[in-house]
N, C-alpha and C positions, 0 to 999 in steps of 0.2 A: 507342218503347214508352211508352204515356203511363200515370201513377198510375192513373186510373181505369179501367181495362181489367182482362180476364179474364185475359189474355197476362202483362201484369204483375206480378196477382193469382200464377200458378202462377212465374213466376219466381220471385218473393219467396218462397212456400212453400221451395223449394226452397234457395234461398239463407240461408233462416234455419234450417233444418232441418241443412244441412252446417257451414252455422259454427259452430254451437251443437255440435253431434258432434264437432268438433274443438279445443273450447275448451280443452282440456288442451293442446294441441300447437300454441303461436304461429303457428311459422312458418307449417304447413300453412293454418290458418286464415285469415291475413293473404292467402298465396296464392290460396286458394281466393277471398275477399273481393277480392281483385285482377282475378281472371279475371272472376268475376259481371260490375266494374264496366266492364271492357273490354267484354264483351261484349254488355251495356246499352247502350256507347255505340257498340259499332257495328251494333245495330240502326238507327241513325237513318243512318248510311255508315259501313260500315267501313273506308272509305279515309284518316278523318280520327285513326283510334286510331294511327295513326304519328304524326300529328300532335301527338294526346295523349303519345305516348310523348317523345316528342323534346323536347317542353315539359320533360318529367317529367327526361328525362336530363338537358337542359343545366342545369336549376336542381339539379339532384342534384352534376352536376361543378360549379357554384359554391360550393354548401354545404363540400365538400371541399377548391374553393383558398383561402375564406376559411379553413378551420381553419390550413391550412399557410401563411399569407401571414407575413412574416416583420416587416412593419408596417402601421400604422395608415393610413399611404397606401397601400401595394397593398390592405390590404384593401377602403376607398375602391372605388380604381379596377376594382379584383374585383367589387364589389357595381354600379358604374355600369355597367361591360358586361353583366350579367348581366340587368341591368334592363332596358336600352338591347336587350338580342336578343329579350327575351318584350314588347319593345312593338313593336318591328320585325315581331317575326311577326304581332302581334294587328291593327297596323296595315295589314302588306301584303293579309291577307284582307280586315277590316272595313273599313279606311279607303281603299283604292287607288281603287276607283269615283268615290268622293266627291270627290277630290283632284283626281282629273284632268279629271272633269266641272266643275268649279268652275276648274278653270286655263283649260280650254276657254272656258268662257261670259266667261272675266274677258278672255282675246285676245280672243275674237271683240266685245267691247264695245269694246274699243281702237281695234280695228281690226286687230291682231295674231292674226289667226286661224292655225291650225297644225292638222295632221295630228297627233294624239297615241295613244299605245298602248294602246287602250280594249280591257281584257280582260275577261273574262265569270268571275269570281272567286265560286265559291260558298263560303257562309260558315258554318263548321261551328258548328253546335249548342251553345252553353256557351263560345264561346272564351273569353269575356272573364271569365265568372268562373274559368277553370282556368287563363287566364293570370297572373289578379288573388292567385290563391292561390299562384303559384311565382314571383310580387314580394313578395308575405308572409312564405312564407319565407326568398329571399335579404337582405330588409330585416333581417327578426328572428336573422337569425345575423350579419350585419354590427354590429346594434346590442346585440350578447351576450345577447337574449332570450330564447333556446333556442339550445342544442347544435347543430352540425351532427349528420344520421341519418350513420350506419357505415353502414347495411343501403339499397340502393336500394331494396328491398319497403317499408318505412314509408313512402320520400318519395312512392313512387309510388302507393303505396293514400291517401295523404295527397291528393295533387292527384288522383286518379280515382274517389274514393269516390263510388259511385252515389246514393244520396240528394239528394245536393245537385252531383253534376257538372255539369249542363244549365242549373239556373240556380237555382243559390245554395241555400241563404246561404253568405255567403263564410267561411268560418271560420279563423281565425288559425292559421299555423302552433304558435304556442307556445302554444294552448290544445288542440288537435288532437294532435299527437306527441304529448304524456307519457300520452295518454289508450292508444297503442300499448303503450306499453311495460310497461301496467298490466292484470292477468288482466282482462276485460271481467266484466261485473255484471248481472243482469237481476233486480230483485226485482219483489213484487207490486205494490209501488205505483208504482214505473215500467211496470210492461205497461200496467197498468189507465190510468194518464194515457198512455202512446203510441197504444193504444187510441182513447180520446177524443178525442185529435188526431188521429188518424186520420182520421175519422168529422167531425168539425168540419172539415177540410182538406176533406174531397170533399163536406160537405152547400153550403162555400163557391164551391167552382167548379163541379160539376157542376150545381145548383138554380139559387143565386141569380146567381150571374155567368152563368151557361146562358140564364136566363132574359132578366136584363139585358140580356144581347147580342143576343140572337133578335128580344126584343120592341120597344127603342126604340136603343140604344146604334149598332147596325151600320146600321140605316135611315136615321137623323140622319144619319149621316155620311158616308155611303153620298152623299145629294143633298139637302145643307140645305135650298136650294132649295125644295124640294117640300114642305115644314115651317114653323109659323108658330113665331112665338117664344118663346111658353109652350113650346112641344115640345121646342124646341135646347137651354132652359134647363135641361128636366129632363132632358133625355136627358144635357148636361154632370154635372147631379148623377148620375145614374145610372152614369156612368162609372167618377167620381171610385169610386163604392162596387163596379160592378164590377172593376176594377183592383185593389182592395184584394182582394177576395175569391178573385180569380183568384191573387192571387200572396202572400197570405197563407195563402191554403189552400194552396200548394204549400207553403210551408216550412213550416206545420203538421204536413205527413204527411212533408215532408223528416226534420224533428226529429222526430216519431212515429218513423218508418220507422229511420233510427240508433239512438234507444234502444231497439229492439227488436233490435236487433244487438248491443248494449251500450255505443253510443257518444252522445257530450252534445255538441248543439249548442246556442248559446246562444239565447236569441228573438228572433225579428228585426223583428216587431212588436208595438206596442204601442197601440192604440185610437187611431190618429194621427191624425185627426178631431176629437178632444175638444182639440188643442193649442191653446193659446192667443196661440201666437205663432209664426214660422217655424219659428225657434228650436227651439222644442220642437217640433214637426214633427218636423223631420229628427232630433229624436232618439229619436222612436219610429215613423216609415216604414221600411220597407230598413235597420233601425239596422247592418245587418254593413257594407252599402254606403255608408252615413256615417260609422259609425267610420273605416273605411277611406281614407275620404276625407282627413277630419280629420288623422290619425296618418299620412298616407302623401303626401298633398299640402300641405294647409293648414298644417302646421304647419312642413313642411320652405322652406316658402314664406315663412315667419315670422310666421305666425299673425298675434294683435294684439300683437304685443310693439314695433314698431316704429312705434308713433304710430296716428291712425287714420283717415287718407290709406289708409297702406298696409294698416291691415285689412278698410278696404272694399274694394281692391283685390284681395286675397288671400282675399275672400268670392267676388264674381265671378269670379276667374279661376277656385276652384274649381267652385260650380257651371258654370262654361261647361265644362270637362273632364268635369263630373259629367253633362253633357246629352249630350253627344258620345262618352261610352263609351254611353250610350243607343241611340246610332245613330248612322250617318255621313248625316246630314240637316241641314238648316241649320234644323228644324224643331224637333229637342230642342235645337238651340244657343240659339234664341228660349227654348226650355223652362228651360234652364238658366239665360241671362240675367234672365228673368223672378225665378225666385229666387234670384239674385245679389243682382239689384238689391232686392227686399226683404227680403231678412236685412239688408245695409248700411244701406238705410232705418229698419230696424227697429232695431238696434241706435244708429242717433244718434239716437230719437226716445226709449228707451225709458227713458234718464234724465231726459229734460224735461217727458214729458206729464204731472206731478203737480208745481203751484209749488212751490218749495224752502222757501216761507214755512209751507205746511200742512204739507208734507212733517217738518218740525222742529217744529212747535207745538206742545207740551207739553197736558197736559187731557182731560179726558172726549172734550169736543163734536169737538176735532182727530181725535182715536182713531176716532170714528163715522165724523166725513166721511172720512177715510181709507179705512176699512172698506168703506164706501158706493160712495167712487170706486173702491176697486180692485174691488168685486163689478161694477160697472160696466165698469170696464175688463177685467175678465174677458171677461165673457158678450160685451162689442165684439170683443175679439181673437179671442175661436171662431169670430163670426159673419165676422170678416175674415179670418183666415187661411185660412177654409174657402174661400171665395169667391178668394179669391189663388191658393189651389191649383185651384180648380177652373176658374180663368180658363188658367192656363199647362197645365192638362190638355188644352185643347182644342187646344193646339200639340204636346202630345205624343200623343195621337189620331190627328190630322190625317195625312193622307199627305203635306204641305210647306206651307211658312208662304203661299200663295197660297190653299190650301184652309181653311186655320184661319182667317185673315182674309176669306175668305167668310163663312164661319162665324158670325163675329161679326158683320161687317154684317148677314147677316139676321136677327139679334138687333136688330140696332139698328134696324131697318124695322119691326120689332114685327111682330102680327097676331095675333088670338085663337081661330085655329082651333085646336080639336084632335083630329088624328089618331093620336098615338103614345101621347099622355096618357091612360092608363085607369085607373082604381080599381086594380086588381089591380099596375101598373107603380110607379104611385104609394104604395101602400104599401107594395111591398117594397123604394122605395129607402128611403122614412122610417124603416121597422123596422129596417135594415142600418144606415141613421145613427144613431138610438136607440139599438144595442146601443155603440155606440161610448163609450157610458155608463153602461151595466151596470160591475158592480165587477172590478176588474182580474184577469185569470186565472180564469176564471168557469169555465173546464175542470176545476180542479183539484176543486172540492166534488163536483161527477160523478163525478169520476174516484174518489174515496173510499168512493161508493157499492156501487161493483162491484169491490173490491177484490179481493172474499170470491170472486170467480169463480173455476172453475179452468182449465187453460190452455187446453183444447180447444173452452172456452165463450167464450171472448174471440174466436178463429178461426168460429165461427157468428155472432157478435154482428156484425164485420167482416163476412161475406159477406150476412148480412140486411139490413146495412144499406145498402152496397154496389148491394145488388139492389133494396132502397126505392128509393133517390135515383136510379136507371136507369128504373127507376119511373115518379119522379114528376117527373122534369127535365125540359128540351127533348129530342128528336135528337139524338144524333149527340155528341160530345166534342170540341170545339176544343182544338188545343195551347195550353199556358200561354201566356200573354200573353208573359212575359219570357223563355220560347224563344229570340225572334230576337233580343235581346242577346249 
């Protein structure tokens, strides 16, 4: 059942209409809120809402023996197994194929080839964020961040909440739960901005990533081959802006969709395009997906605290992890390597590119060149960061690092035909990177404007608009990009 559909549309009606009728009454609501999400997600198989369940139970009995643990070692070892079953299961779906193919091809290069137990493993829909959400919790209750839940109805509406089940944002246990345990709130300046995100989330994926894909993005990559090199390149930039739009519009109407139920998710993007350095990238891409990172690998890793040997190490290793919950492909491994290796680049460069003799210079004329160089060294960091992500997009694209390194060769052969390249392609990847510079939160003044509506007019406002952009998009609705995560 995807956002943009009619199917979804009368779900939602329905499901906002009953929780709201029950808002006096917790538990039913929560209940009621539980079932919606189960049965959300077994639209896509309901084979795997066991699956869902089982996640939900076994981090619910961890939350429980850490309360009861009688020290700071079993709770330790309570929170390691706990960890250690929801990557076992995340791994025996997502990762089995990979592993064993990759064991296969490494015999058969030896000379050690073997018969191995190659199964046909289908991969449910969101594992990895609703796996990623019952390691948030066991972490945040081992680390006294939140309470263990009493109630299984909180942990389990916690890890199945429909909005963000299927794919993200990830949202923290200890920001999530106290919001349960507090009467939910829907005033008119939250409708009116969920509203507007709403509507911003589906003008994102259904128009301009619609468009994207249909017109250069799926062709390129489809048979580079058949494409001179002006095409590859922009088809690369068109990516980079359809993949924002594809999966920022989803957590647009993820976080719309919750605060119209009464619940606050935080933002998960931030105009990450205008960064001026990896750096700041990843802290406004997927920011649920980097914090996460940060606070749950990088740091347990030992951040930079240990010289910086080891925090170039401990950049790498994260992204290479951070590439490979992407997909079990050696193709986001390169993805992730690639920004591995320039965060750690970045970070030993970024004390020395300005001499320490100007850097200290006391005076007017220092202050300017200063100024000068860093406005310089700005606008180079956007124009390079952009192009570093867009260069390791094409390994995240690509069907395997064989295809993406075609990829790039026929960049490198050049040719100045153009077939994919049209005015119309061409300006709506540049308007989509321009907005990347409009003034931050640019929903919120809209959203002010129609404050004054009343409720039955924000529900016409959604279905007109809804019906515009069905309108005026491609065919047909592709699933989110980050689905198959």
């Amino acid at each position: 059942m995807l956002f943009p559909t009619l199917s979804f549309g009368l779900f939602f009606i329905v499901v906002f209409a009953l929780s709201w009728s029950l808002r006096n009454t917790d538990g039913l609501r929560k209940f009621a809120l539980l079932a919606a999400s189960y049965f959300f997600y077994g639209c896509w198989d309901w084979r795997f809402t066991a699956l869902l369940a089982g996640s939900s139970s076994l981090n619910y009995i961890a939350g429980l023996a850490l309360a009861r643990a009688p020290s700071e070692r079993a709770r330790s070892i309570i929170a390691g197994v706990a960890v250690a079953l929801n990557l076992l299961v995340l791994g025996a779906f997502k990762y089995y194929g990979f592993f064993i193919e990759s064991l296969a091809s490494l015999l058969d290069h030896v000379g050690l080839a073997r018969d191995l137990p190659f199964l046909e493993v289908i991969l449910p829909v969101g594992i990895s964020f609703f796996t990623f959400h019952g390691i948030s919790y066991v972490v945040d209750v081992r680390r006294r961040e939140v309470e263990p839940v009493s109630s299984p109805l909180d942990l389990f509406l916690y890890i199945s909440f429909f909005p963000q089940l299927v794919a993200g944002p990830i949202v923290r246990a200890a920001y999530f739960l106290p919001q349960l345990r507090q009467k939910p709130q829907l005033d008119a300046a939250s409708l009116a901005y969920s509203v507007v995100l709403i509507l911003l989330g589906l003008f994102k994926k259904t128009v301009v990533a619609g468009y994207l894909a249909s017109d250069i993005v799926d062709q390129a990559f489809q048979d580079p081959s058949a494409y001179s090199a002006i095409d590859l390149v922009l088809a690369c930039y068109a990516y980079a802006m359809q993949i924002y739009c594809d999966f920022s519009g989803y957590t647009d109407i993820a976080i719309g969709l919750a605060a119209l139920l009464g619940y606050r998710f935080k933002a998960n993007f931030n105009q990450p395009y205008r960064a001026a350095s990896l750096r700041e990238f990843w802290r406004r891409w997927h920011i649920s997906l980097s914090e996460w990172l940060r606070d749950y690998l990088y740091k347990p890793l030992g951040g930079s605290k240990h010289g910086e040997l080891a925090t170039y190490r401990n950049l790498l290793l994260t992204m290479l992890l951070g590439g490979i919950w992407h997909g079990a492909a050696w193709n986001f491994v390169v993805w992730g390597g690639i920004h591995g290796t320039a965060l750690a680049a970045e970070r030993y460069f970024r004390s020395r590119w300005m001499p320490d003799a100007l850097a200290r210079a006391p005076g007017r004329v220092a202050q300017l060149l200063r100024s000068i160089l860093g406005g310089i060294g700005h606008i180079c960091g956007i124009v390079l960061t952009f192009n570093i992500v867009c260069l390791a997009w094409i390994f995240f694209r690509s069907p395997d690092v064989g295809a993406a390194v075609g990829y790039l060769t026929r960049i490198a052969k050049g040719g100045t035909g153009l077939q994919l390249t049209t005015p119309f392609v061409l300006g709506l990847t540049g308007l989509t990177l321009a907005a990347q510079f409009l003034p931050t939160d640019s929903a919120r003044p809209i959203a002010r404007q129609i404050e004054g509506l009343r409720g039955w007019h924000y529900g016409v406002l959604l279905g007109l608009g809804l019906a515009v952009m069905r309108a005026i998009g491609p065919e047909g609705i592709a699933p989110f990009i980050y689905f198959q995560f």
